[in-house]
C-alpha positions in Angstrom: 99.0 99.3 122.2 102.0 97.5 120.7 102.7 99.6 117.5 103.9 96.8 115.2 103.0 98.6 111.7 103.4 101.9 110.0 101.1 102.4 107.0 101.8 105.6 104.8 100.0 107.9 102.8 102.8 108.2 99.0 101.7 112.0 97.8 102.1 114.9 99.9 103.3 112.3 102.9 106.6 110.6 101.3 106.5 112.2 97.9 106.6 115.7 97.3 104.9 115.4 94.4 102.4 118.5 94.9 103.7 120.7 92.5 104.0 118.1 89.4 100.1 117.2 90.3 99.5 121.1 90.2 101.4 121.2 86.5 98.8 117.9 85.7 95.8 119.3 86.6 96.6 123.1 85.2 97.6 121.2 81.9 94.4 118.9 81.8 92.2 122.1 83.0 93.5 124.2 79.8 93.2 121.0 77.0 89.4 120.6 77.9 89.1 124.5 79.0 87.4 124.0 82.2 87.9 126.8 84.5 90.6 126.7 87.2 89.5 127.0 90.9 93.2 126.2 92.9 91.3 125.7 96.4 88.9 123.1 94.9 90.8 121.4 92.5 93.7 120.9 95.0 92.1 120.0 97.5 90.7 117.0 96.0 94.0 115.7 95.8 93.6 112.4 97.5 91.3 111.3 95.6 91.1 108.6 92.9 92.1 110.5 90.0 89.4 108.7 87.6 86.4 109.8 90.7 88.1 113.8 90.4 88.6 113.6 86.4 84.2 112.5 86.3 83.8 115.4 89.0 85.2 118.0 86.6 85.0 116.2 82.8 81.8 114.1 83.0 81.8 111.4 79.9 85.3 112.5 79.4 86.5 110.9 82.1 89.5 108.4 80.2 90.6 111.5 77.8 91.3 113.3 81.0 93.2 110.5 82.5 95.3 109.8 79.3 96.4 113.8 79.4 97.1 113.6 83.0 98.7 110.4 82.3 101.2 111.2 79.7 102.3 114.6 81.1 102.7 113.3 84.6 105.4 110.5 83.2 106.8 113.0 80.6 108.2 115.0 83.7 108.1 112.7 87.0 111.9 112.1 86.1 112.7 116.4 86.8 110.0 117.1 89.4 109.3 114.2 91.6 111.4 114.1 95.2 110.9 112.8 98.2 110.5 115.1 101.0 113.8 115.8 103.1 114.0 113.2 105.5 111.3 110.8 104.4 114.0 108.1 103.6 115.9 107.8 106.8 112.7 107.8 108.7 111.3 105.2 106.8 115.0 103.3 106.4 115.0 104.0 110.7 111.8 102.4 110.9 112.6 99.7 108.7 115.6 98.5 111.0 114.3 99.1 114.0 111.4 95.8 113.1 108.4 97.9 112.1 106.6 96.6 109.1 105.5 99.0 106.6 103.4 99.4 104.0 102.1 102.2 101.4 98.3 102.5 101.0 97.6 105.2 98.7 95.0 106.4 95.6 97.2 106.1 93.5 97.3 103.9 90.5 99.3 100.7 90.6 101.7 101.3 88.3 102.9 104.7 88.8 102.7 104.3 92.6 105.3 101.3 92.1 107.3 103.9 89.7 107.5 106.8 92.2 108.7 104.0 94.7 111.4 102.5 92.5 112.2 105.9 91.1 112.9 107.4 94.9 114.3 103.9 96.4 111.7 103.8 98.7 110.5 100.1 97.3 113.4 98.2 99.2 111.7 99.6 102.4 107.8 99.0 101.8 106.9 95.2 102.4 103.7 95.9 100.3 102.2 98.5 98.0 98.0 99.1 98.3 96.4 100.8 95.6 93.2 102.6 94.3 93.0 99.8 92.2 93.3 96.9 95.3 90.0 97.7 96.5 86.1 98.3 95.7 85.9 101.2 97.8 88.2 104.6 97.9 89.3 106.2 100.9 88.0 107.6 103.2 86.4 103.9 103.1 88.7 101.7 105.2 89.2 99.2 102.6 92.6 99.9 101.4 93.6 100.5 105.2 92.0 97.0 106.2 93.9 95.1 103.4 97.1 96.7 103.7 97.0 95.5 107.8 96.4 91.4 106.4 99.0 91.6 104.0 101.0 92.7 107.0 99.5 90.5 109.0 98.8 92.8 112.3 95.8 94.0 113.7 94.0 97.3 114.0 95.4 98.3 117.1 99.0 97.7 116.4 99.3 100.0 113.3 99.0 103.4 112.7 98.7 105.3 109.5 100.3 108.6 108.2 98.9 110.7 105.9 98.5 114.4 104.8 94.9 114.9 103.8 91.7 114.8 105.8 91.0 111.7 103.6 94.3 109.9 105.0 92.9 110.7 108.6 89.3 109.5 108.1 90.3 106.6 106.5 92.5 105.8 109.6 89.7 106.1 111.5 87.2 103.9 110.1 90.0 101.0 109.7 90.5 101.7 113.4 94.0 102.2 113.5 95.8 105.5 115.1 96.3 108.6 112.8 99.1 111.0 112.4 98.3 113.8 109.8 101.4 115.9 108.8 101.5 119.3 107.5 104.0 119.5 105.2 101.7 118.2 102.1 98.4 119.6 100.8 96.6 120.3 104.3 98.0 122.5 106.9 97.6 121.9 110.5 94.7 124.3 111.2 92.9 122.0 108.0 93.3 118.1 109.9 93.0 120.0 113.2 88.8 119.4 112.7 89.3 115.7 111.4 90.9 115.0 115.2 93.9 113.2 113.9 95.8 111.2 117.0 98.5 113.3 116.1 99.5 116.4 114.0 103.1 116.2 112.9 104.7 119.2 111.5 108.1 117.5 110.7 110.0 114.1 110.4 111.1 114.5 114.4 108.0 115.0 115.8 106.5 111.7 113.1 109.3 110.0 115.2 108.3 111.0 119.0 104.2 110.6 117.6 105.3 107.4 117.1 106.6 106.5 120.3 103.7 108.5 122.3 101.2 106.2 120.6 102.7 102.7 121.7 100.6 103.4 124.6 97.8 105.3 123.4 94.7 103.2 121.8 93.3 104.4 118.5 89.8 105.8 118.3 87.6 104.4 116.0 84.9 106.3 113.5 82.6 104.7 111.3 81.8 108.3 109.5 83.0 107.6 105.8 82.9 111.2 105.8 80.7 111.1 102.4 79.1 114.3 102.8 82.4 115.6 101.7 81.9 115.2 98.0 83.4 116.7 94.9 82.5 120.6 94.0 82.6 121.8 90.6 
């Protein structure tokens, strides 16, 4: 395997942008008084916010996304930072020739806000987005798009990511995995989803990295759909 691409997961992977998605959802939760379960709710980050916002407000589904919406610009300014070191890395891998991408489920136009608002969009060749695509992760759409635009193939690029979603959706584009644990899954959480590699900070991303230029990446064709939305 010549790695030639690195594709990343934008919340929880580059963005710490947990805790301001917390505030949306808790904010959302108490306008439409739906009951608050922290496991479920936050795990479904990584999700398109429209499939989570039918899970949990059916036919109220654009209401909830013009809440979450509105609160989440209001205060994306105060609480939105990257996480330490996500810049050099991706500036490091940027001028050592990789081409990089973001695929995320995120909206286009707050995905291309977080990235001007963090400088990360002088980095990323191209931006993929819940919107880009018929199919949500864990389908490989997104994943399958972002590697034309970059023009590489499968087995050249890997993709980084901190839900099981991320990982699965690696999988069934055929490209290698890294999960990292310093967003809304923890190590003992990917461990089941078989990730090519865990990473538990920006070093060991780096030395993942390297390991897999001569490591081939498996591929799954389980879209993981049994894994649907609780209420």
């Amino acid at each position: 395997m010549k790695l030639k691409a690195v594709l990343f997961d934008l919340d929880g992977t580059l963005l710490n942008s947990i805790p301001l998605i917390r505030r949306c959802f808790e904010r959302v939760f108490a306008e439409f008084d739906i009951p608050w379960s922290d496991g479920a709710v936050m795990k479904t980050v990584g999700l398109p916010l429209r499939q989570v916002a039918e899970s949990y407000a059916p036919g109220q589904a654009d209401l909830f996304l013009k809440v979450y919406t509105e609160f989440y610009r209001d205060h994306q300014q105060e609480m939105l930072k990257l996480f330490p070191g996500a810049k050099e890395v991706v500036q490091a891998l940027d001028r050592a020739g990789y081409r990089l991408a973001l695929v995320t489920s995120k909206r286009r136009e707050p995905a291309v806000s977080n990235l001007a608002l963090t400088g990360l969009d002088q980095y990323l060749q191209h931006v993929v987005t819940v919107e880009d695509t018929s199919r949500p992760k864990p389908y490989p759409d997104c994943l399958l798009k972002g590697l034309r635009l970059l023009a590489v193939e499968a087995d050249q690029a890997v993709y980084v990511g901190d839900s099981w979603y991320d990982v699965q959706t690696g999988k069934n584009a055929g490209v290698a995995t890294v999960g990292v644990t310093w967003g809304i899954a923890s190590r003992e959480e990917l461990g089941p989803y078989l990730p090519d590699v865990i990473a538990d900070d920006w070093s060991q991303l780096l030395a993942a990295l390297s390991g897999l230029e001569d490591a081939p990446p498996k591929v799954n064709l389980n879209f993981g759909l049994n894994h649907g939305l609780t209420t």
